[in-house]
C-alpha positions as CSV (number, residue, x, y, z in Angstrom):
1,X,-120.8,-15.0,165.0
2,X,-118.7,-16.3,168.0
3,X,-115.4,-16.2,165.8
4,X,-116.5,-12.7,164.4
5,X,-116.8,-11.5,167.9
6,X,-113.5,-13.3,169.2
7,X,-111.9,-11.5,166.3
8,X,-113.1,-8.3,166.8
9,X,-111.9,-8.6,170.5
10,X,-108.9,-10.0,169.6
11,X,-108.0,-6.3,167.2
12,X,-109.4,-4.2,170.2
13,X,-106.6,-6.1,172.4
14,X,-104.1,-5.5,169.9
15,X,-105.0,-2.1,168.5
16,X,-105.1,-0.6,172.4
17,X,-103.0,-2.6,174.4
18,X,-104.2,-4.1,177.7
19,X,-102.0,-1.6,179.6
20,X,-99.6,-4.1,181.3
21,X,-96.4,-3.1,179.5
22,X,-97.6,1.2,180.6
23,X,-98.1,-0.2,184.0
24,X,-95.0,-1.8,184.2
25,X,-92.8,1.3,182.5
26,X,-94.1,3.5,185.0
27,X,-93.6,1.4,187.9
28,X,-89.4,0.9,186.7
29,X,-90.3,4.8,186.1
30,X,-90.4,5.4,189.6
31,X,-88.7,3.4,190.9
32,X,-85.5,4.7,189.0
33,X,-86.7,8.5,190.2
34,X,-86.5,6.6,193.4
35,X,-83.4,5.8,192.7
36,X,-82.2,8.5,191.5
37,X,-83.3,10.9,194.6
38,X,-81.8,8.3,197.1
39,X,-78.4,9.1,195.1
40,X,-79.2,12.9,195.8
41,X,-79.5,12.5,199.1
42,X,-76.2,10.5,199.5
43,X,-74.9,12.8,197.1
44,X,-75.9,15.7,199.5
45,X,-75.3,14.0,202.6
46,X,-71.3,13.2,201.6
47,X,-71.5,17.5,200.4
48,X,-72.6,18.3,203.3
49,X,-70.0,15.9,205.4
50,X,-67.5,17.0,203.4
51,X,-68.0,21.0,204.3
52,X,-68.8,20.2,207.7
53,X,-65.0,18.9,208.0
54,X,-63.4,21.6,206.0
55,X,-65.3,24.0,208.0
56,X,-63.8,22.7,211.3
57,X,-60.4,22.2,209.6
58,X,-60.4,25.9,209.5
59,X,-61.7,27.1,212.5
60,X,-58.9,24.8,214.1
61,X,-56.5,26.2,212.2
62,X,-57.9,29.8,213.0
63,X,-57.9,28.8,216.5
64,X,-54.2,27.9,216.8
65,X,-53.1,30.6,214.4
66,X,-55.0,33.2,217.6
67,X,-52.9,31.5,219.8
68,X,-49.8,31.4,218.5
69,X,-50.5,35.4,217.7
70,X,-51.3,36.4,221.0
71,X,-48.4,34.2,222.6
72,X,-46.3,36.0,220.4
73,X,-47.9,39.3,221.7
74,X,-47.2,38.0,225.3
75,X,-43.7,37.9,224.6
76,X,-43.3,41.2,222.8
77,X,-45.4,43.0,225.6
78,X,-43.0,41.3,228.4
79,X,-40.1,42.3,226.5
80,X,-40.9,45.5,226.1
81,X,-42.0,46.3,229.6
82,X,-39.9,43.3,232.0
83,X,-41.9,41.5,234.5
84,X,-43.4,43.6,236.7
């Protein structure tokens, strides 16, 4: 009976698992989403960098483009009407 019963426990094992190897797919699971969203967020981070300097290359560019303009205007007014 005790071999019967061993046996029959034995098939259970085997037929349904003991849920190790599930436990251990989901935990490499999430850790690789873990993973994965820390690479978004670098991802993201470096974007976001990225804008932030072309966004300042341009104002500064805007900026000296006003000033050159209105320098130029300086001159042209003066010119046109002499020092007063």
């Amino acid at each position: 009976m005790k071999t019967l019963g061993a046996i029959a426990i034995a098939i259970c094992l085997l037929t349904t698992g003991c849920g190790y190897h599930d436990h251990y797919y989901r935990r490499s699971e999430i850790r690789r989403a873990n993973q994965d969203f820390r690479r978004a967020g670098w991802e993201a981070r470096e974007e976001l960098q990225r804008a932030r300097r072309d966004l300042q290359r341009e104002l500064r560019q805007a900026r000296e483009d006003f000033r050159r303009e209105m320098r130029q205007a300086h001159r042209d007014f003066r010119d046109e009407f002499g020092r007063w």
